[in-house]
PyMOL Python script that loads the backbone (N, CA, C, O; Angstrom):
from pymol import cmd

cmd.read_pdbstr("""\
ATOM      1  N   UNK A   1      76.447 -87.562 246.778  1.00  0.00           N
ATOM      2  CA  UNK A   1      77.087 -86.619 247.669  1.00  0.00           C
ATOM      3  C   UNK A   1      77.842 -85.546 246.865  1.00  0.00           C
ATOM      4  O   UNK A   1      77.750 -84.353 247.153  1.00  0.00           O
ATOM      5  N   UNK A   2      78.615 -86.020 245.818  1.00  0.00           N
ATOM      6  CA  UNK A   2      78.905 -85.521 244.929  1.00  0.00           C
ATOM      7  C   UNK A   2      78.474 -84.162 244.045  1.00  0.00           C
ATOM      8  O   UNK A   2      79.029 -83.076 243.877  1.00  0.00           O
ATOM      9  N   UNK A   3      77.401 -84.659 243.631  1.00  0.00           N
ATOM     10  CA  UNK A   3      76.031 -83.638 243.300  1.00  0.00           C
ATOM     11  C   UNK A   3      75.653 -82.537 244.107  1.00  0.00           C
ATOM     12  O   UNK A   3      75.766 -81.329 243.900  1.00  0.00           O
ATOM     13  N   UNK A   4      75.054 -83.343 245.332  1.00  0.00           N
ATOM     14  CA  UNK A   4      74.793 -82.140 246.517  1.00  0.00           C
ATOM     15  C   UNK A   4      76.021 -81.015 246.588  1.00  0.00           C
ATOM     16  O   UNK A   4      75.811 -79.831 246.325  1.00  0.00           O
ATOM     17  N   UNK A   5      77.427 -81.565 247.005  1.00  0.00           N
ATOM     18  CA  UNK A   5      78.461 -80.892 247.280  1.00  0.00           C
ATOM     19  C   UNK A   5      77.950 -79.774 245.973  1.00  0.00           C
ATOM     20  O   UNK A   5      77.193 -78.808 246.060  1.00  0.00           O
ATOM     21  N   UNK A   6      78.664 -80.309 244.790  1.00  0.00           N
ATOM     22  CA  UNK A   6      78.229 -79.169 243.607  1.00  0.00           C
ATOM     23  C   UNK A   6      77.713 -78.168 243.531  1.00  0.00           C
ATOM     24  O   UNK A   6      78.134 -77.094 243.101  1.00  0.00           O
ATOM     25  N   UNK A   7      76.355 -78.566 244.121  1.00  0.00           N
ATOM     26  CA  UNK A   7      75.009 -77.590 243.821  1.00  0.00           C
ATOM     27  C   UNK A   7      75.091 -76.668 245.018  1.00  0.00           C
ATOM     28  O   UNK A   7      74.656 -75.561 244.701  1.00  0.00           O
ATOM     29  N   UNK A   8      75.482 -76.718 246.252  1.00  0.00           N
ATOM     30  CA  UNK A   8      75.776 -76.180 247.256  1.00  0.00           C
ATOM     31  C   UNK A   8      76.781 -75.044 247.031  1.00  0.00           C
ATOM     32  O   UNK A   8      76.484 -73.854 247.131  1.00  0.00           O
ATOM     33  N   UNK A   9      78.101 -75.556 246.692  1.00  0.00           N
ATOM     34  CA  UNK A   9      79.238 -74.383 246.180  1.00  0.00           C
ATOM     35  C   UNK A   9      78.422 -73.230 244.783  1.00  0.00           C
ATOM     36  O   UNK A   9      78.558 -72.018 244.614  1.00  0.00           O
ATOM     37  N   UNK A  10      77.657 -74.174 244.054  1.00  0.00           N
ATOM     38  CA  UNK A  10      77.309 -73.236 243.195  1.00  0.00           C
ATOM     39  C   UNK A  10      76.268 -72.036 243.383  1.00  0.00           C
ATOM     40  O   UNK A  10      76.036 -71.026 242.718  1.00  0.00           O
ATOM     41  N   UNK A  11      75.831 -72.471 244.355  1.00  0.00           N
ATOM     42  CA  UNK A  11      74.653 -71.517 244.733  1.00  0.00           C
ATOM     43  C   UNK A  11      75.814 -70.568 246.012  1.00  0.00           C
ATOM     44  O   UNK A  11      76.176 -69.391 246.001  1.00  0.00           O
ATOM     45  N   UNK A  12      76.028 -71.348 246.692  1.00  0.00           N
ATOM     46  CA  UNK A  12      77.286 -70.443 247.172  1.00  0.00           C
ATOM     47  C   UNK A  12      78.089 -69.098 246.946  1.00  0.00           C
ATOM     48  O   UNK A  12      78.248 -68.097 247.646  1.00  0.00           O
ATOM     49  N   UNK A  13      78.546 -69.486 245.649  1.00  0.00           N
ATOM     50  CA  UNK A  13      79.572 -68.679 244.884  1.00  0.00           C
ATOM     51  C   UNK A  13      78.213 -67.497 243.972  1.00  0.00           C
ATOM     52  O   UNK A  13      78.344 -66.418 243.394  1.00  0.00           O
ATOM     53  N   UNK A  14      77.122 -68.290 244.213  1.00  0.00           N
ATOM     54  CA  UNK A  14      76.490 -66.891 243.327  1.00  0.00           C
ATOM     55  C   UNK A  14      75.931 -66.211 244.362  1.00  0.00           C
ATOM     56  O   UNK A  14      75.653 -65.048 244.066  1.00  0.00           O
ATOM     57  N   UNK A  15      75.630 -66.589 245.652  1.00  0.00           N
ATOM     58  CA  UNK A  15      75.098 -65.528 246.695  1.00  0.00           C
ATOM     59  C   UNK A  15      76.316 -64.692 246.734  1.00  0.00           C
ATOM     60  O   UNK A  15      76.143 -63.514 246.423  1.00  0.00           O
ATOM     61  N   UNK A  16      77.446 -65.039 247.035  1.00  0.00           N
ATOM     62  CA  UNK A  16      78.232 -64.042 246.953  1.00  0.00           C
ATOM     63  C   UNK A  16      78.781 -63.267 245.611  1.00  0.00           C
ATOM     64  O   UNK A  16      79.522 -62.284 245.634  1.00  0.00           O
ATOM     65  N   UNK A  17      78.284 -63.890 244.484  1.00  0.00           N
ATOM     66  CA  UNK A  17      78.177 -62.400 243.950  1.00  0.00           C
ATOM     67  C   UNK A  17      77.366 -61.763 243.731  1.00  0.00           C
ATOM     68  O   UNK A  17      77.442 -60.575 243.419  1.00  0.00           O
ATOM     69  N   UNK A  18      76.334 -62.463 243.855  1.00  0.00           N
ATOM     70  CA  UNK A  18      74.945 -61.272 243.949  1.00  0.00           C
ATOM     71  C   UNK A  18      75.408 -60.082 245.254  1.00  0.00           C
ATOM     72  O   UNK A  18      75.446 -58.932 244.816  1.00  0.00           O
ATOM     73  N   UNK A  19      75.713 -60.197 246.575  1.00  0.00           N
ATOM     74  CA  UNK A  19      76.110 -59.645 247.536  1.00  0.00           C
ATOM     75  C   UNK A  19      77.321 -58.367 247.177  1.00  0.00           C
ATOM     76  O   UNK A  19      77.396 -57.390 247.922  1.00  0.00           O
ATOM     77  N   UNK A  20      77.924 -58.464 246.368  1.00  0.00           N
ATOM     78  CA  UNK A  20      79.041 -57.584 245.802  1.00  0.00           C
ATOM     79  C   UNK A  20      78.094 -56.034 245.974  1.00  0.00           C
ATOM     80  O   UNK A  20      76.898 -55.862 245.736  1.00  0.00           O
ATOM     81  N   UNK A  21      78.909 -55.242 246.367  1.00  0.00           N
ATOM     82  CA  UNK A  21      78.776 -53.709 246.276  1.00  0.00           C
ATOM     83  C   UNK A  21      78.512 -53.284 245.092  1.00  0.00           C
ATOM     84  O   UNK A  21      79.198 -54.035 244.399  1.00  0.00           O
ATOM     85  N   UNK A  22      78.033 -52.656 244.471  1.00  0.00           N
ATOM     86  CA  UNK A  22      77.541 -52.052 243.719  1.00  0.00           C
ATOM     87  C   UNK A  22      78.423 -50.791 243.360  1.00  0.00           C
ATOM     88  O   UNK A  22      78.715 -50.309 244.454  1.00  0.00           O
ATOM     89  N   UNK A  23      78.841 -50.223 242.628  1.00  0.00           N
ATOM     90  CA  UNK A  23      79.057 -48.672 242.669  1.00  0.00           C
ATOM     91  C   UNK A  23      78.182 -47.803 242.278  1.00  0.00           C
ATOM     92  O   UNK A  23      77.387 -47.924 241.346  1.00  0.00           O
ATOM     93  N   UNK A  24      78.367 -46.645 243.209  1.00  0.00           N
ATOM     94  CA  UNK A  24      77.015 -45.822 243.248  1.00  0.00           C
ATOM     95  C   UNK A  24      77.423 -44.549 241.830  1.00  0.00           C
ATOM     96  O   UNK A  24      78.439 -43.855 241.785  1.00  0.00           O
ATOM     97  N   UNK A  25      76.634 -44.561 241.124  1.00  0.00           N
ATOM     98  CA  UNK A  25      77.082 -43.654 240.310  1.00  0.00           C
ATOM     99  C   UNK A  25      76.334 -42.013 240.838  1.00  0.00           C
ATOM    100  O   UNK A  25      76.798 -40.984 240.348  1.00  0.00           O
ATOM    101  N   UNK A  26      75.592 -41.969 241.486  1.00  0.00           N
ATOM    102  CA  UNK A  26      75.397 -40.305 241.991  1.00  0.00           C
ATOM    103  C   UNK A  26      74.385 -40.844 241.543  1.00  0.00           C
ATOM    104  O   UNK A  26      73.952 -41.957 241.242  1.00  0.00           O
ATOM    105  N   UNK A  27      73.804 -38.686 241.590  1.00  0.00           N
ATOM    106  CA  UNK A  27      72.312 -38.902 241.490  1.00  0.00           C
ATOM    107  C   UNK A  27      72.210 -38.247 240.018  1.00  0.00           C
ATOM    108  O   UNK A  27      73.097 -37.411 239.846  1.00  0.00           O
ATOM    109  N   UNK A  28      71.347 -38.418 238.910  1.00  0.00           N
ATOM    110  CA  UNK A  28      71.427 -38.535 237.880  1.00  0.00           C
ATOM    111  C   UNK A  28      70.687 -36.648 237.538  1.00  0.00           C
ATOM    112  O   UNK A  28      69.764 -36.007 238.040  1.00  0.00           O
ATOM    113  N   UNK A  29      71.595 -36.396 236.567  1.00  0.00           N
ATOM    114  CA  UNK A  29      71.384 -34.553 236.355  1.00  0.00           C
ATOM    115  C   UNK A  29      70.440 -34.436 235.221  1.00  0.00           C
ATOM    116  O   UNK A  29      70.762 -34.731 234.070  1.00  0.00           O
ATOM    117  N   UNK A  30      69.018 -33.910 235.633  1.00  0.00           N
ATOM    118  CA  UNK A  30      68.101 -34.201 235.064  1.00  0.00           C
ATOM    119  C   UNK A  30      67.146 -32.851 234.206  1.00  0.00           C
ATOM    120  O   UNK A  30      66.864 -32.076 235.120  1.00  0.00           O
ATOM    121  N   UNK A  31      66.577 -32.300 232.917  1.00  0.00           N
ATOM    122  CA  UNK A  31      66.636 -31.366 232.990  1.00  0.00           C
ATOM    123  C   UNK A  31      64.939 -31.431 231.669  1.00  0.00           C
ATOM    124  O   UNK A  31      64.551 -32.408 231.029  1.00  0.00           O
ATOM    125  N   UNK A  32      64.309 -29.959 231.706  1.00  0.00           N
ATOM    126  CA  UNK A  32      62.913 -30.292 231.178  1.00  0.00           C
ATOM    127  C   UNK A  32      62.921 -29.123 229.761  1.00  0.00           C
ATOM    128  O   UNK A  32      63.438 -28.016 229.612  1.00  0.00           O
ATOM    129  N   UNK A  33      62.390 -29.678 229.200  1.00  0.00           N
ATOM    130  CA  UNK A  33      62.179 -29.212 227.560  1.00  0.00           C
ATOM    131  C   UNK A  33      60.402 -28.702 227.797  1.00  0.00           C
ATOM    132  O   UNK A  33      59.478 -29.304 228.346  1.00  0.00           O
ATOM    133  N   UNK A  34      60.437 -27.729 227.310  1.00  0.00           N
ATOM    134  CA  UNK A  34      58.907 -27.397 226.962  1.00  0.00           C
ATOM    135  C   UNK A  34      58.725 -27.730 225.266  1.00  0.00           C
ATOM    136  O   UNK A  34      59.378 -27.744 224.223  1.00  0.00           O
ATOM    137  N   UNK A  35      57.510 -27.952 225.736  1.00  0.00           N
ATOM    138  CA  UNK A  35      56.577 -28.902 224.501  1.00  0.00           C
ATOM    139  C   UNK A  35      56.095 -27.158 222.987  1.00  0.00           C
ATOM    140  O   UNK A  35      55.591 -26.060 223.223  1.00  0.00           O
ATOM    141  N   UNK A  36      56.317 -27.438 222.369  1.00  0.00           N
ATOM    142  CA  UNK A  36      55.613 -26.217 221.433  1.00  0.00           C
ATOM    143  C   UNK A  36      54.776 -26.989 219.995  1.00  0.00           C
ATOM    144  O   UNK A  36      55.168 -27.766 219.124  1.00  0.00           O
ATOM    145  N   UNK A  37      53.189 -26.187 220.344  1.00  0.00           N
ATOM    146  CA  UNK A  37      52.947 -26.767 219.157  1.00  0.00           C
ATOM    147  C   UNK A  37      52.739 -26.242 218.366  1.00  0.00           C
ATOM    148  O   UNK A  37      52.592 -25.047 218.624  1.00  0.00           O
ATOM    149  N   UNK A  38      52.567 -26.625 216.898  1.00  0.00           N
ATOM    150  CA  UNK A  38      52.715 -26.194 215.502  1.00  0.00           C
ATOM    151  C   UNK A  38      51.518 -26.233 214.793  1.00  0.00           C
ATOM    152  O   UNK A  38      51.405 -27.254 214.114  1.00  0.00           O
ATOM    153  N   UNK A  39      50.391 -25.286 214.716  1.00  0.00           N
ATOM    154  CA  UNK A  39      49.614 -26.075 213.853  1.00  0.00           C
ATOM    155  C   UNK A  39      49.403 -25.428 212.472  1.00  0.00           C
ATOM    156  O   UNK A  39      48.229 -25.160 212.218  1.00  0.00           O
ATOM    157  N   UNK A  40      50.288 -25.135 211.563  1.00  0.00           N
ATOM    158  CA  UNK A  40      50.357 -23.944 210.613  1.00  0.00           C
ATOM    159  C   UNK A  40      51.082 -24.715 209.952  1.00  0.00           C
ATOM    160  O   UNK A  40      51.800 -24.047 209.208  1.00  0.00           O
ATOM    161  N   UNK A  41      51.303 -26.092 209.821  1.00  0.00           N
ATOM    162  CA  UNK A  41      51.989 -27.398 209.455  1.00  0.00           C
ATOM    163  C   UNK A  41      50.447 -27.272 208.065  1.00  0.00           C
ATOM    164  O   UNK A  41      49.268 -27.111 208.380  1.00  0.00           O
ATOM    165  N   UNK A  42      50.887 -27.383 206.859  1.00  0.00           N
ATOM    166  CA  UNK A  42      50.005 -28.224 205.873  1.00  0.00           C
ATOM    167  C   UNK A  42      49.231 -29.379 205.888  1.00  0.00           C
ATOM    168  O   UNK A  42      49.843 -30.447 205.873  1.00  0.00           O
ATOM    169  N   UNK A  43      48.073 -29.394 205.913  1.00  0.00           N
ATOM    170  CA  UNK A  43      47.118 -30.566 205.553  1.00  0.00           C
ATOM    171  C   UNK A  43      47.247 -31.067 203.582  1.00  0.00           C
ATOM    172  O   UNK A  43      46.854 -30.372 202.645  1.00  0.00           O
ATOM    173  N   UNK A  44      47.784 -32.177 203.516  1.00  0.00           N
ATOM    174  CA  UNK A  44      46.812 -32.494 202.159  1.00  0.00           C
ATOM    175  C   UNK A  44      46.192 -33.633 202.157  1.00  0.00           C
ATOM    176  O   UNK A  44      46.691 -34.443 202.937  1.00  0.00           O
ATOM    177  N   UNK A  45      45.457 -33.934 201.682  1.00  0.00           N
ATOM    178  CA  UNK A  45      44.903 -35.013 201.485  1.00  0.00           C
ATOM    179  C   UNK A  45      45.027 -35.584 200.067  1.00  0.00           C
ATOM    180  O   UNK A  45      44.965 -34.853 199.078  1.00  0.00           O
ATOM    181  N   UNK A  46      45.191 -36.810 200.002  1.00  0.00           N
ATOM    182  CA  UNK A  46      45.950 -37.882 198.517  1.00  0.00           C
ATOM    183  C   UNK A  46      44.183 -38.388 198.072  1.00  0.00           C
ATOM    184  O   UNK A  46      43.702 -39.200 198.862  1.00  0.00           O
ATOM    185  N   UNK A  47      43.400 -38.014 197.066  1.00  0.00           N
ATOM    186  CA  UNK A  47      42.240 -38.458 196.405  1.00  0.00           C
ATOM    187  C   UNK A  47      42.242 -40.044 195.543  1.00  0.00           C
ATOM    188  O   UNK A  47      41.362 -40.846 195.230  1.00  0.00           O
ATOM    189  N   UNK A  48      43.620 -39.981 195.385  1.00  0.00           N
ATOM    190  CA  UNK A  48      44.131 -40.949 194.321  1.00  0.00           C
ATOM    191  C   UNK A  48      43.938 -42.014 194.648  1.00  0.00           C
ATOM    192  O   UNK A  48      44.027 -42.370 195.823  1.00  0.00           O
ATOM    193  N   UNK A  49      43.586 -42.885 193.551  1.00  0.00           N
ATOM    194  CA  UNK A  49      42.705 -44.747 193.668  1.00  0.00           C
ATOM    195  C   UNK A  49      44.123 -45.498 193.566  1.00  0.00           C
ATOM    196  O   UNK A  49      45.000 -45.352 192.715  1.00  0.00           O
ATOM    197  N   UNK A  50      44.084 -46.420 194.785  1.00  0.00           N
ATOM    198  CA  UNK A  50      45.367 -47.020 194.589  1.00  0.00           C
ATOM    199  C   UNK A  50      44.861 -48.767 193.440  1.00  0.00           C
ATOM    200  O   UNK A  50      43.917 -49.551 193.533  1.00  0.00           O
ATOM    201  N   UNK A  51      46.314 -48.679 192.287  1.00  0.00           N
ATOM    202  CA  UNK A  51      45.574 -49.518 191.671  1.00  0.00           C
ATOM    203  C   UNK A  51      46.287 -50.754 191.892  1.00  0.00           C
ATOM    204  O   UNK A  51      47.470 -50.715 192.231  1.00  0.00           O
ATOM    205  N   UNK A  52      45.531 -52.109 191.693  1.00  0.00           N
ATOM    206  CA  UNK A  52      45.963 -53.275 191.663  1.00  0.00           C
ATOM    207  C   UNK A  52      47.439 -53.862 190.821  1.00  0.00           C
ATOM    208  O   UNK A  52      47.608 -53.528 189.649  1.00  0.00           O
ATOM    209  N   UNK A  53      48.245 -54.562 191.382  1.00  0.00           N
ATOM    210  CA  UNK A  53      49.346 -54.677 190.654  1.00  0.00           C
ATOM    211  C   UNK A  53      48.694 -56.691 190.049  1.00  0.00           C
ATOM    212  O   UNK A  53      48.084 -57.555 190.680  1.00  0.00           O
ATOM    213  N   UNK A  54      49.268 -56.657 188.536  1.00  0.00           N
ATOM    214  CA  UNK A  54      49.166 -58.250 188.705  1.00  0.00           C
ATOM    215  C   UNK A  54      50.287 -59.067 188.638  1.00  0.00           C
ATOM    216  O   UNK A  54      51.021 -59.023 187.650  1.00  0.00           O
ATOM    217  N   UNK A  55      50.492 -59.764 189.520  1.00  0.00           N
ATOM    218  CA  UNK A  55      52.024 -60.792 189.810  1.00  0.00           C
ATOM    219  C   UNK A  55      51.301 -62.288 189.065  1.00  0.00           C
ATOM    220  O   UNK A  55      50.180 -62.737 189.303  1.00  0.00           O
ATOM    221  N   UNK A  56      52.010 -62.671 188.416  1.00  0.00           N
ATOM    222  CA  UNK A  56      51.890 -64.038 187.969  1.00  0.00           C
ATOM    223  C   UNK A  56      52.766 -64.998 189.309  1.00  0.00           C
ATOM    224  O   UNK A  56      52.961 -66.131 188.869  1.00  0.00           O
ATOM    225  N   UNK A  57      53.157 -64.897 190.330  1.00  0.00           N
ATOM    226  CA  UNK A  57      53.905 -65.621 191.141  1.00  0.00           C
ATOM    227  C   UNK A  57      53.115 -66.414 192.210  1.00  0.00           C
ATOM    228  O   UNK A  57      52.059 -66.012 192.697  1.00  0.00           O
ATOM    229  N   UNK A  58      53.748 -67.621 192.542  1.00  0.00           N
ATOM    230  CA  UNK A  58      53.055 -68.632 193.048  1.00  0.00           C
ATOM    231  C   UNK A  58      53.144 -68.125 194.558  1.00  0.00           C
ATOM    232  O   UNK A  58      54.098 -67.418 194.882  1.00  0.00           O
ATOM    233  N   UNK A  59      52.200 -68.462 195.456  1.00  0.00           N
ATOM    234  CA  UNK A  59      52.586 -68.475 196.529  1.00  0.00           C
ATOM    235  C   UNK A  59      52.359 -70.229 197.276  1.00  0.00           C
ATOM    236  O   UNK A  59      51.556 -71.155 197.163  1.00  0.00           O
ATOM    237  N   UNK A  60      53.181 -70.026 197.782  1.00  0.00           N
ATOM    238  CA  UNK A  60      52.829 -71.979 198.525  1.00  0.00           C
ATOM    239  C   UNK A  60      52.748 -71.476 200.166  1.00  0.00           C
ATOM    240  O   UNK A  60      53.206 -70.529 200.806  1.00  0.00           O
ATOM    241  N   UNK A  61      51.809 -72.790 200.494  1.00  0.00           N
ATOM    242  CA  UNK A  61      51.185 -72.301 201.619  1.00  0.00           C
ATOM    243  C   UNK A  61      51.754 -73.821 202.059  1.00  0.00           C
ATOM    244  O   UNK A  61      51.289 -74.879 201.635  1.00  0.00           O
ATOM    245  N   UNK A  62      52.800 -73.693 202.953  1.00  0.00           N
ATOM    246  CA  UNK A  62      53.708 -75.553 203.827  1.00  0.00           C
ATOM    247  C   UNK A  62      52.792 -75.182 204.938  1.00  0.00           C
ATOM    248  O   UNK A  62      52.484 -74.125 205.488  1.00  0.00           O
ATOM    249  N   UNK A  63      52.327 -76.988 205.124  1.00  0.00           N
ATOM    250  CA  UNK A  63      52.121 -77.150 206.230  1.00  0.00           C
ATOM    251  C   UNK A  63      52.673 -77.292 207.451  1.00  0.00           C
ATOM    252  O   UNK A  63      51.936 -77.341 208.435  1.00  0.00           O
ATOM    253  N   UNK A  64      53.709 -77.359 207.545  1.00  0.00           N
ATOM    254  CA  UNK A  64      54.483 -77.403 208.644  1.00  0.00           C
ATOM    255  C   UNK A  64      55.847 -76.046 208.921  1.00  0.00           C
ATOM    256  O   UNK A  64      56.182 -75.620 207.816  1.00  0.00           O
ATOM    257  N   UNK A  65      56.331 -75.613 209.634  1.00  0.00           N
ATOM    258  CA  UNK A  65      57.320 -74.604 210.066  1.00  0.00           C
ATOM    259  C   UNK A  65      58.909 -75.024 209.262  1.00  0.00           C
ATOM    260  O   UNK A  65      59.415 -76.089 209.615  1.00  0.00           O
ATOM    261  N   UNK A  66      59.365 -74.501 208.611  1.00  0.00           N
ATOM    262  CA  UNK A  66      60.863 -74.614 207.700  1.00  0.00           C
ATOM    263  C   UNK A  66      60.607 -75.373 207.144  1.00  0.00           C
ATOM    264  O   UNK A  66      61.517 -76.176 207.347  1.00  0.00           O
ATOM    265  N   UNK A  67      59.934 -75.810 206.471  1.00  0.00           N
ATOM    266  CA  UNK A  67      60.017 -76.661 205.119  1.00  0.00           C
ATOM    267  C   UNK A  67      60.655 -76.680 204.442  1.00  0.00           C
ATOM    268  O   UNK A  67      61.215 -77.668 203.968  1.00  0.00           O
ATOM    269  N   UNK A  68      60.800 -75.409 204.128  1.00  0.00           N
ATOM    270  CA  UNK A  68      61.863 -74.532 203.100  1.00  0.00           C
ATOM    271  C   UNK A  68      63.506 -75.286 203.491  1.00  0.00           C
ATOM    272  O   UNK A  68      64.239 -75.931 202.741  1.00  0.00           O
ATOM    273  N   UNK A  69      63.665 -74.984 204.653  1.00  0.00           N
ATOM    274  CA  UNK A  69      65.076 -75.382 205.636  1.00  0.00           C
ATOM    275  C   UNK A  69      65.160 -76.746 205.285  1.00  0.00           C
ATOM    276  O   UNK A  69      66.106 -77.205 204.644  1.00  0.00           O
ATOM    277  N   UNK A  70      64.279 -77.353 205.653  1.00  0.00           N
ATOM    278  CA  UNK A  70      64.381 -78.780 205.748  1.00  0.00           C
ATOM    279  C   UNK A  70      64.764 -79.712 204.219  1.00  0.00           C
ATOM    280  O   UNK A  70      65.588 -80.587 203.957  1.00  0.00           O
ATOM    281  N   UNK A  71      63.805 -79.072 203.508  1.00  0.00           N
ATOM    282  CA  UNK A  71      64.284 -79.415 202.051  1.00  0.00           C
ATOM    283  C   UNK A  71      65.370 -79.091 201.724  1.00  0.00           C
ATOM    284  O   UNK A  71      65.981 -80.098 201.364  1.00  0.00           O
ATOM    285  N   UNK A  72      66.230 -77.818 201.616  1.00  0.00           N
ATOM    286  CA  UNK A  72      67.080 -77.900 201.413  1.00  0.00           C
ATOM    287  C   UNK A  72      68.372 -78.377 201.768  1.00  0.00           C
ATOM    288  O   UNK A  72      69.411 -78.462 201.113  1.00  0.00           O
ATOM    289  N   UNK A  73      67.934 -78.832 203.580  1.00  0.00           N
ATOM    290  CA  UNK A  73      69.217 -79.511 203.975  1.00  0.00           C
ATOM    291  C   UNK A  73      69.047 -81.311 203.229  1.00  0.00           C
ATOM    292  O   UNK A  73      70.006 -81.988 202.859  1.00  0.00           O
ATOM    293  N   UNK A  74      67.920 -81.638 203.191  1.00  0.00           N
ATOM    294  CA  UNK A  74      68.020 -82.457 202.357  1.00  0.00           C
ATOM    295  C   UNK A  74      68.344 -83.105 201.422  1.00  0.00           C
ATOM    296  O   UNK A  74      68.193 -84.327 201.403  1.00  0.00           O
ATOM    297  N   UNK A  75      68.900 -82.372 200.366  1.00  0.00           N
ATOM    298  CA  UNK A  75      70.229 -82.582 199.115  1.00  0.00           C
ATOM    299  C   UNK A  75      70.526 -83.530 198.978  1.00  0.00           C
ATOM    300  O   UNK A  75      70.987 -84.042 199.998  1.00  0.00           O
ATOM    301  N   UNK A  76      70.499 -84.277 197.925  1.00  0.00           N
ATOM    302  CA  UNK A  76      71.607 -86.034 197.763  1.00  0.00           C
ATOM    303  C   UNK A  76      72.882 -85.240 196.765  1.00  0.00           C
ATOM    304  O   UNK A  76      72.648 -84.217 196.122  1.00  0.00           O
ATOM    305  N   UNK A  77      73.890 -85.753 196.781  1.00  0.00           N
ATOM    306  CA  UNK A  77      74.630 -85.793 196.165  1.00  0.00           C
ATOM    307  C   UNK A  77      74.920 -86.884 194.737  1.00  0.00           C
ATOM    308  O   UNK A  77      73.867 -87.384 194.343  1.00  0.00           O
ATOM    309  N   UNK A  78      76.083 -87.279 193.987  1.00  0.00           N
ATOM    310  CA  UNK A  78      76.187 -87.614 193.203  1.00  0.00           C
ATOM    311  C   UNK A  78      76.522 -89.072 193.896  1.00  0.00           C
ATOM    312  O   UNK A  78      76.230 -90.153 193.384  1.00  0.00           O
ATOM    313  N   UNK A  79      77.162 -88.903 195.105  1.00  0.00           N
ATOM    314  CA  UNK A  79      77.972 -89.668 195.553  1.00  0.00           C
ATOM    315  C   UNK A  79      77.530 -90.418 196.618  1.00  0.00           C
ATOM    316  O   UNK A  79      78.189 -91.362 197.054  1.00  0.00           O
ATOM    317  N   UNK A  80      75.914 -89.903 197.313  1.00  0.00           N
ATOM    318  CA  UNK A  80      75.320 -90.370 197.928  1.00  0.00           C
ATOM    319  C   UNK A  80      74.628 -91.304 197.534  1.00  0.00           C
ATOM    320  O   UNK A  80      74.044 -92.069 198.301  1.00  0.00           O
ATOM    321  N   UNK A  81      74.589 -91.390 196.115  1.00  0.00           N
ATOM    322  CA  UNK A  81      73.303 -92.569 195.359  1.00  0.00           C
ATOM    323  C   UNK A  81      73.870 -94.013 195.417  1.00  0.00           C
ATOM    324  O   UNK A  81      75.067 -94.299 195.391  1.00  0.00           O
ATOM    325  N   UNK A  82      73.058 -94.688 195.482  1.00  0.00           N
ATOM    326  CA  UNK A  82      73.916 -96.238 195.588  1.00  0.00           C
ATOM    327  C   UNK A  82      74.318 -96.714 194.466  1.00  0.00           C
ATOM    328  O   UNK A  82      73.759 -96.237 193.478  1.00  0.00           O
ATOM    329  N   UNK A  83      75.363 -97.758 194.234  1.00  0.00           N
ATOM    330  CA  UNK A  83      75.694 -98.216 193.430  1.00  0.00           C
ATOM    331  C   UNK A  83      75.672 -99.506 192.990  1.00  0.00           C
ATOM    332  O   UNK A  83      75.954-100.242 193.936  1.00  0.00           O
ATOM    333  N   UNK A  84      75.376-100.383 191.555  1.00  0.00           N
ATOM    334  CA  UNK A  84      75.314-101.466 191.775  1.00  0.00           C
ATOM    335  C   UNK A  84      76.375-101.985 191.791  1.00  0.00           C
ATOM    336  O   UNK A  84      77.355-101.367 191.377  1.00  0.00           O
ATOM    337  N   UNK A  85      76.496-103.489 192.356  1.00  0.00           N
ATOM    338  CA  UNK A  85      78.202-103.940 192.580  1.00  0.00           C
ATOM    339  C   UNK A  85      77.906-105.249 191.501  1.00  0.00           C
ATOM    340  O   UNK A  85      78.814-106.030 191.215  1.00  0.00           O
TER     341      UNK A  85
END
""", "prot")
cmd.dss("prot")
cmd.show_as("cartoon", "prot")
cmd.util.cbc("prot")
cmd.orient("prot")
């Protein structure tokens, strides 16, 4: 009953504020630009061979999403290792 009551006031309290007045801000002052075009703008065109760079760097390919994340929250400490007694 409890529940019901709840869910009732809550839906309640949001019809009435969905229902709230609004303020009207007017009607919006609206105004037009003409378009001009340019075509006396330079063409060049780039001939040039783009060349290969060489990276010695690994890339790793994880199978799964944050790996990265996960490993690193992973961490042992000094103090986490067991000890013998």
């Amino acid at each position: 009953m409890k529940a019901f009551l709840t869910l009732v006031l809550i839906l309640l309290f949001g019809a009435v504020a969905l229902a709230q007045k609004t303020t009207d801000y007017g009607k919006v002052e609206t105004f037009q630009m003409d378009i001009v075009l340019d075509a006396s703008l330079p063409v060049s065109y780039n001939s040039g061979q783009i060349e290969a760079t060489k990276e010695d760097a690994v890339a790793r390919l994880y199978k799964f999403k944050n790996t990265r994340v996960k490993k690193a929250l992973a961490f042992t400490t000094k103090k986490n290792k067991p000890k013998l007694a």
